[in-house]
N, C-alpha and C positions, 0 to 999 in steps of 0.2 A: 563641520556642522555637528555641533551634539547635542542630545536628549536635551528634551522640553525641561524644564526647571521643575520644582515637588510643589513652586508656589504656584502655577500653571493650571486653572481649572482642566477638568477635562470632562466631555459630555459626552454621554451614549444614548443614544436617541434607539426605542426600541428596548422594552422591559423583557422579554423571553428568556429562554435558559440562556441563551449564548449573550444576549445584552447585558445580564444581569453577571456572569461571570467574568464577561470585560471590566463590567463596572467595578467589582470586588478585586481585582489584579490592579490597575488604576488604583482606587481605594487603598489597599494593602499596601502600595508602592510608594503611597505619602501624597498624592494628589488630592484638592477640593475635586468634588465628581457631583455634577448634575446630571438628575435621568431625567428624561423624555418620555411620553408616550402619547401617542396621538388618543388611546381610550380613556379617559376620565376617570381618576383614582388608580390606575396601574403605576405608575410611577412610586405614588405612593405605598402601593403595594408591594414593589419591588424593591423599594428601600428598607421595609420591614423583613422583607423574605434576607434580604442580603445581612442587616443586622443578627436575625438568626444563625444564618453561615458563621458570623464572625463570634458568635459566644459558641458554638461545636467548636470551633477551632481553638477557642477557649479553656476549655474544655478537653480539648485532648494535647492541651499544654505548646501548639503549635504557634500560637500569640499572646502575649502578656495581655491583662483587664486594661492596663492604661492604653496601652494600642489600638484593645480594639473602640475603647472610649472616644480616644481623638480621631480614629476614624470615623467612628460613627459622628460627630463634630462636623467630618467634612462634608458631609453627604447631603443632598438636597434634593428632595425630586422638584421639577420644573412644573409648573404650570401651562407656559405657552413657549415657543421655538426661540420668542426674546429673548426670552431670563436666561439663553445661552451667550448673549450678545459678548461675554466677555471672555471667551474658552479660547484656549490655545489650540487643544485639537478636539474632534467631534466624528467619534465612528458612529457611524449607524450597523443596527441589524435590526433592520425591517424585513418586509415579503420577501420573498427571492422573486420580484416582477421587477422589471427596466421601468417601466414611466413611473412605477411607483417610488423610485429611490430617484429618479431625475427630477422629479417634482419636487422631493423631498427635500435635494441638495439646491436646486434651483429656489429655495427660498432660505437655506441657511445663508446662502452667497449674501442674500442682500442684508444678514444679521450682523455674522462674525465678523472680527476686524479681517484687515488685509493679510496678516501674518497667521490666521485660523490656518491651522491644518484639517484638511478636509477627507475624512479615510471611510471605504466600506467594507464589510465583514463577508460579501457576497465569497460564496462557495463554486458559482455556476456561472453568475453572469461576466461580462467582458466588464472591465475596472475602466478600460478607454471609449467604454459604449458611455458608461453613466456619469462618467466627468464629458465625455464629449457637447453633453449640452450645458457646459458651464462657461462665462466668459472668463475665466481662469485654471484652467484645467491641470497647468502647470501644478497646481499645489493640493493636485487632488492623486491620492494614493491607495493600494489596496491592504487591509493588515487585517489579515485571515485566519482569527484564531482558531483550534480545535476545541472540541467538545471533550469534557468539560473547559471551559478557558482555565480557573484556576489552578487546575490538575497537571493538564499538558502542556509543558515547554514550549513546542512548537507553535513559531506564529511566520505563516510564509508573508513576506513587502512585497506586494506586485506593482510593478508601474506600468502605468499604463501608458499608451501613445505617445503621450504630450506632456506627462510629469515629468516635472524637472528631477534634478538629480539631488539639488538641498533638500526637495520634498522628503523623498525615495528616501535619502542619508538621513532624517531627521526623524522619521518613523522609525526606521530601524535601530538609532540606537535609543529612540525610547522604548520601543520593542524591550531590547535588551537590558536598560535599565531595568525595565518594570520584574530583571530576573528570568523573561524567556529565550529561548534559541531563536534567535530571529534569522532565517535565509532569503534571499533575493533572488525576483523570480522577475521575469517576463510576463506578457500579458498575454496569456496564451492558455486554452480553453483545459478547464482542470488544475492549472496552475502546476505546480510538481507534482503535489503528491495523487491528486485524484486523474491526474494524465498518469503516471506513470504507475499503478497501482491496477488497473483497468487488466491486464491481464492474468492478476492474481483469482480475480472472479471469472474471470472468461474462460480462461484454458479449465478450470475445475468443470464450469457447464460443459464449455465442452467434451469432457470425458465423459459425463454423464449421457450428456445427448446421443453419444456414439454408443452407449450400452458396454463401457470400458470397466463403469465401477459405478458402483451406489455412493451417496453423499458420504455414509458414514465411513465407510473403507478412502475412499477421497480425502475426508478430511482426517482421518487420522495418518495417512503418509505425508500430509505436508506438516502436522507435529512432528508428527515423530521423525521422520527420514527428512523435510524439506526444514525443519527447526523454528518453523513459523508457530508462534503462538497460539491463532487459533487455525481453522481450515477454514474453507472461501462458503460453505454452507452456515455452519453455525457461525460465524462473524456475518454473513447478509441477514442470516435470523435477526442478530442483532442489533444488527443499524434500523433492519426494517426491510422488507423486500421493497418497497414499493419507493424507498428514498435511495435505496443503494440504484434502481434499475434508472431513476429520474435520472442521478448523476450521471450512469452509463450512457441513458439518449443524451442529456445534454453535452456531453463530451461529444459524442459522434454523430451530432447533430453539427456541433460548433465547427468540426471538422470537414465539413460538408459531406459526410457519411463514408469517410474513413472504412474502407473493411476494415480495417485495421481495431477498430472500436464499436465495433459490431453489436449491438445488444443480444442478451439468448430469447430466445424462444420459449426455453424451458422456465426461466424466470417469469416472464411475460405471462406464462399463462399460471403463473404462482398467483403474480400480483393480480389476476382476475378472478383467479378463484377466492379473494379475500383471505390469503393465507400470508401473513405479513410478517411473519415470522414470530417472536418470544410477544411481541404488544397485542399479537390477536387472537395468541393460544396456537394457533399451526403455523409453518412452513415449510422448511424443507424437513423437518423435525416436528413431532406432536409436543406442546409444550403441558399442556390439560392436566388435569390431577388424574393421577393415578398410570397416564400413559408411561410407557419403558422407552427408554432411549436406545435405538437401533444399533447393536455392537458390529465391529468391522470384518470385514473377511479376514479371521486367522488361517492358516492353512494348519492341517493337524501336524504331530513329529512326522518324522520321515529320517531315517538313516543317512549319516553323511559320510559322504565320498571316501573311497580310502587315501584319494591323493589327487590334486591338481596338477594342472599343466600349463605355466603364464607363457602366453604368446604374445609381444609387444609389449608397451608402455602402458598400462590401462588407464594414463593419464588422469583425470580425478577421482578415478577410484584405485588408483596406487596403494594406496594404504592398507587394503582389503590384505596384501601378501601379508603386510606382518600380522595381521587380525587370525589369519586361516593359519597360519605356522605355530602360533598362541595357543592356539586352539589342537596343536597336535597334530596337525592334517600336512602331509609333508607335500613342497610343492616344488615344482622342478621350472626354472626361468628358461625358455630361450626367445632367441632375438627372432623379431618377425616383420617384414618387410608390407606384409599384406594385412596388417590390420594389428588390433590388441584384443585378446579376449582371453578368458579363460578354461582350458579343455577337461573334460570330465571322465570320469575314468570307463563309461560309456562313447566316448567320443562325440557327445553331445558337446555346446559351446554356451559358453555365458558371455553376454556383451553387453557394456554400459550402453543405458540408453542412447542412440543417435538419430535418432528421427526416421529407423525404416523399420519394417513389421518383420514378426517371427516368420509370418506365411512367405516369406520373397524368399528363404532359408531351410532348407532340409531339414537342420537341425539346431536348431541355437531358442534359447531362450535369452530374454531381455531385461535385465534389474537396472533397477531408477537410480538416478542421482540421490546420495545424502549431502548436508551440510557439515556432516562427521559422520565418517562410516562408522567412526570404535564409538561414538556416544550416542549413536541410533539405535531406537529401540524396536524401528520396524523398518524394511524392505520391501518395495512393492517387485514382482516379477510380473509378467506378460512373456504369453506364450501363445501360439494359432491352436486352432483344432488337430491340427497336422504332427502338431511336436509330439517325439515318442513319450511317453507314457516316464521312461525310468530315465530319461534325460531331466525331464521336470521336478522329479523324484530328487533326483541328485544335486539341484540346484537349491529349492527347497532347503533339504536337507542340512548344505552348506550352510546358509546362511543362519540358519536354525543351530547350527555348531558352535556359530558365533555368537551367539548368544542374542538376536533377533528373532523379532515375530515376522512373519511374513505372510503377504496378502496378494494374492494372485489375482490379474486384471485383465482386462481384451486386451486383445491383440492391437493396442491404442499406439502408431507410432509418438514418442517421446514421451509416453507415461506420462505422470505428474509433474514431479517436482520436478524432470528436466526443461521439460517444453514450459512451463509455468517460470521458473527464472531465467531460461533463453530469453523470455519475451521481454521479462521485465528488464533484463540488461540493454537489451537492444534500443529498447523506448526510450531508453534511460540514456543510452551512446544518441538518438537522434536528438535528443532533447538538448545535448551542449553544443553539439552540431548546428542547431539552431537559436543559439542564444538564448535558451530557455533560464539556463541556471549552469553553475559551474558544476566539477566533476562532486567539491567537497560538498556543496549545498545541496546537491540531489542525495547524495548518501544521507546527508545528515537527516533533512527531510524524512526519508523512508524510514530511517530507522526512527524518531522519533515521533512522527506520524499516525505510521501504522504499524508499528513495533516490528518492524522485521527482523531478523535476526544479522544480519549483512545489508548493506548501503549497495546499489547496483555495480559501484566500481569495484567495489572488495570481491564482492561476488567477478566481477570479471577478471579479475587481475590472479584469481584466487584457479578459475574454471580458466581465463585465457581466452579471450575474442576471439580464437580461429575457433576455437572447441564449440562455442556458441554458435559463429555463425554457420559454422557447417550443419551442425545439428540443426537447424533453421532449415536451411537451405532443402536438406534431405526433407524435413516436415513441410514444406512447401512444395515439393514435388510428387507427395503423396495428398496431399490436403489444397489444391489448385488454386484457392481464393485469392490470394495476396497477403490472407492474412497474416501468414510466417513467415512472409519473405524477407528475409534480414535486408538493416538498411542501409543506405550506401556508407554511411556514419560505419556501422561498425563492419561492413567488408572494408573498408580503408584499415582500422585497426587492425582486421583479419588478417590484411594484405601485409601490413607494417610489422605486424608480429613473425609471420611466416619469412619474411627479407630480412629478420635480424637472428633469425634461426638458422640462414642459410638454406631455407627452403627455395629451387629454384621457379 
């Protein structure tokens, strides 16, 4: 089955930002394009607005005058649901409400021909709820642009129930024709990227809510140390607190209340105080004229060690020895049957995050997972009330040597950026486990989605399923909800990596 033809009307029912950027991809991709709109003169307004898109782009030499001319040729706003009578395909982005979009499609049915392709834009709702009231559901699909459509690649094909598979194949590689990444998804609450993303926000509240670390220190370890673009504070700023927390209930809503998708509290009572992030002037950040944006926990210098002492494998953080030798700092290897950390010339212990606190430990302080220890620009540490004074001094110190800043946190087991891509691996392993999406379209997805810096497999293949699910494992033992508890999807990985290891 392949992409719709260029001579193929195509309709977008639904003028708003996201209709009108389907429209212009469409548009731009060589298709006749009629708009819809159920309000009187939007249509037509949004064919003006789009015409303006298309002379910026003009303009910044991104499409030829004749281009955008014959586009503009193709473009028609609709009058009434008719004047679509002759479209090959027809996505809608209306409300995000069920009867509203069943209704909707329940009278294109009796427009389009038989071969109409029938697709909707929904973000939240089920794609097999809103064809299920059609007498042909087979040829009803889901194609799930991102905002802005024109900008971002990404466009997830969900099918839903009872879509056929020519449907599903014929979206998709118009998807791709039209120039975006198109991945295929199951019909399942979130789709990839907003199922699997969900604990990029959640574990961040969560360290807030435990009193581990302020937004700003938070989100500058998942730039800096976790290589995520933004942090899970100023990106909810962003979207909007009150759109990003909708997504979160409607996920773990759809899930029949999932701990696992738990909404925060702390959010909840953002979105009530009317602090909505960058659109209403506050959220987790003052956005106002003249306010200062909250700088992170630096820790001050601190003297570094005269010499280390590597006990075991430090496994993803290995690379730290050649970092600290660079650095001058001589470190003596030996083999350790009891664990991997590194010993300080106090006899104090450094150990990669694993999901258990400093307080269970005499002596040990706890430094977070990087995405690149040598290209990290900060480190976060955790340490108890308990831990001596010139043990934390010396760890510090360390890192500080290497030419990092560092940001001391509570006593949070899993810190940040470990418990924060534990989960998203994990979701990520149950999500092909259950026929969500393949190993490549989930990666592809996250990184082109929500710009992640690593796809969940890389990151696992990278860290190692056992490494993951233990560190789970331990953070579910101190944290009791279910919500860490790794899932069966990756203890089998766990298991399968450890049996090819020769672990017995």
């Amino acid at each position: 089955m392949t992409a719709l033809d260029l001579s193929s009307p195509v309709a977008v029912v639904g003028t708003g930002t996201m209709g009108q950027g389907i429209a212009q991809v469409a548009l731009v991709a060589g298709h006749p394009v009629r708009l819809y709109d159920a309000a009187p003169g939007r249509a037509r307004e949004a064919a003006e607005a789009i015409g303006a898109r298309l002379d910026r782009l003009v303009e910044k030499d991104r499409l030829t005058a004749a281009a955008r001319d014959a586009a503009r040729a193709r473009l028609m706003p609709a009058d009434t649901l008719d004047d679509l009578a002759d479209c090959a395909l027809v996505v809608e982005a209306v409300l995000e409400r069920l009867d509203v979009k069943q209704e909707l499609f329940g009278r294109l049915e009796d427009i389009v021909g038989e071969d109409c392709l029938l697709a909707t834009n929904t973000s939240s709702l089920s794609v097999t709820a809103i064809g299920g009231a059609l007498r042909r559901p087979g040829r009803f699909v889901g194609l799930h642009f991102f905002n802005p459509a024109p900008l971002l690649p990404l466009v997830e094909v969900v099918s839903g129930y009872a879509t056929d598979v020519t449907s599903a194949t014929r979206a998709y590689e118009t998807a791709r024709a039209w120039g975006k990444t198109p991945v295929a998804c199951a019909d399942t609450p979130g789709f990839i990227v907003n199922r699997i993303a969900r604990p990029f926000y959640a574990e961040a509240f969560a360290v807030l809510e435990a009193q581990g670390a302020d937004p700003a220190t938070i989100d500058a370890v998942l730039r800096e140390s976790g290589g995520f673009k933004m942090g899970a504070f100023e990106l909810t700023d962003l979207i909007g607190q009150d759109v990003n927390e909708s997504v979160t209930h409607s996920v773990w809503q759809s899930f029949f209340q999932d701990v696992r998708f738990t909404p925060s509290l702390a959010q909840r009572r953002l979105v009530e105080s009317g602090r909505l992030g960058r659109k209403s002037g506050q959220g987790w950040y003052d956005y106002r004229e003249g306010a200062e944006r909250p700088e992170p926990h630096t820790a001050e210098p601190h003297k570094a060690p005269a010499h280390v002492v590597a006990e075991g494998d430090l496994g993803p953080a290995r690379e730290l020895l050649a970092l600290i030798r660079e650095a001058g700092i001589p470190v003596r290897e030996e083999d350790e049957d009891n664990g991997t950390r590194l010993v300080l010339p106090s006899g104090g212990q450094l150990v990669l995050a694993d999901g258990q606190t400093s307080v269970e430990f005499s002596d040990v302080v706890y430094f977070d997972l990087a995405l690149d220890y040598r290209r990290a620009g900060r480190i976060a540490l955790s340490a108890s009330q308990d831990t001596p004074a010139q043990t934390l001094s010396e760890a510090i110190g360390l890192f500080q040597a290497l030419g990092k800043k560092v940001s001391v946190i509570g006593d949070v087991p899993g810190m940040i950026v470990a418990r924060t891509v534990a989960r998203i691996v994990d979701l990520a392993h149950d999500a092909v486990a259950k026929g969500v999406a393949t190993e490549e379209d989930i990666d592809t997805a996250m990184r082109l989605g929500v710009n992640y810096p690593l796809g969940p497999f890389e990151w696992s293949r990278l860290l190692g399923p056992a490494w993951v699910h233990d560190l789970l494992e331990e953070l579910n033992l101190r944290e009791p909800s279910g919500r860490h508890a790794p899932s069966l999807a990756l203890y089998r990985h766990a298991h399968a990596a450890d049996s090819r290891e020769g672990t017995p």
